[in-house]
C-alpha positions in Angstrom: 0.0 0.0 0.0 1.3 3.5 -1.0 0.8 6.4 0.9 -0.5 8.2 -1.4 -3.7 6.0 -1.6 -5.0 7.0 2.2 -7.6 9.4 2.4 -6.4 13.0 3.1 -6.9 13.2 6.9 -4.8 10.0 7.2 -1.8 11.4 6.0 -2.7 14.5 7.9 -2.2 12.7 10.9 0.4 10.4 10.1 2.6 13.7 8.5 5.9 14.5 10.1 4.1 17.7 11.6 2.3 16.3 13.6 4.3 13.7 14.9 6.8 16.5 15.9 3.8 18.4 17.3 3.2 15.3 19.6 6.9 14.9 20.0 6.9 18.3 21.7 4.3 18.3 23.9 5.9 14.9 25.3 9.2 16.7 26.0 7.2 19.7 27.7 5.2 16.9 29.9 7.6 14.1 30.7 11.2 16.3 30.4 12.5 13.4 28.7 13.9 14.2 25.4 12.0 12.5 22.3 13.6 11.0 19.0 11.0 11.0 15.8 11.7 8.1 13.5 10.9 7.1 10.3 9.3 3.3 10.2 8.6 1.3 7.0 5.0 1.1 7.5 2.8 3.3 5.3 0.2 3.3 7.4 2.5 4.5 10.4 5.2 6.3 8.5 6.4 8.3 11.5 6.5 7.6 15.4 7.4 9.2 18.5 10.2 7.2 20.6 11.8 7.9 24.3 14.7 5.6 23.0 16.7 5.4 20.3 15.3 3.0 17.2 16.8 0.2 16.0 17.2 -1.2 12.4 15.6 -0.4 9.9 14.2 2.6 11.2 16.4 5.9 11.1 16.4 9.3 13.4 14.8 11.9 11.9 14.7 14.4 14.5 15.7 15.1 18.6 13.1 16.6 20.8 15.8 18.1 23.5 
């Protein structure tokens, strides 16, 4: 499945801006910092993590 086949508000909320939105407001309520990392699911392109990933997912960006 390509992510270009889910319905608009899916991508909305799987985009990168809002899993850095979410990433922030973690880092404001827990103090921890947050990594944001790119998966290879379509459906779940991007997730928040309080660790760092493993293969085959990559860093894309520190909450600090």
């Amino acid at each position: 499945m390509i992510i270009s086949f889910l319905s608009a508000r899916r991508r909305h909320l799987t985009s990168f801006e809002k899993c850095y939105a979410v990433a922030c407001q973690l880092r404001d309520t827990t103090g921890a910092d947050q990594f944001i990392v790119r998966t290879d699911n379509p459906l779940r392109p991007f997730r928040v993590s309080r660790h760092q990933p493993s293969e085959p997912e990559s860093i894309l960006a520190l909450v600090a």
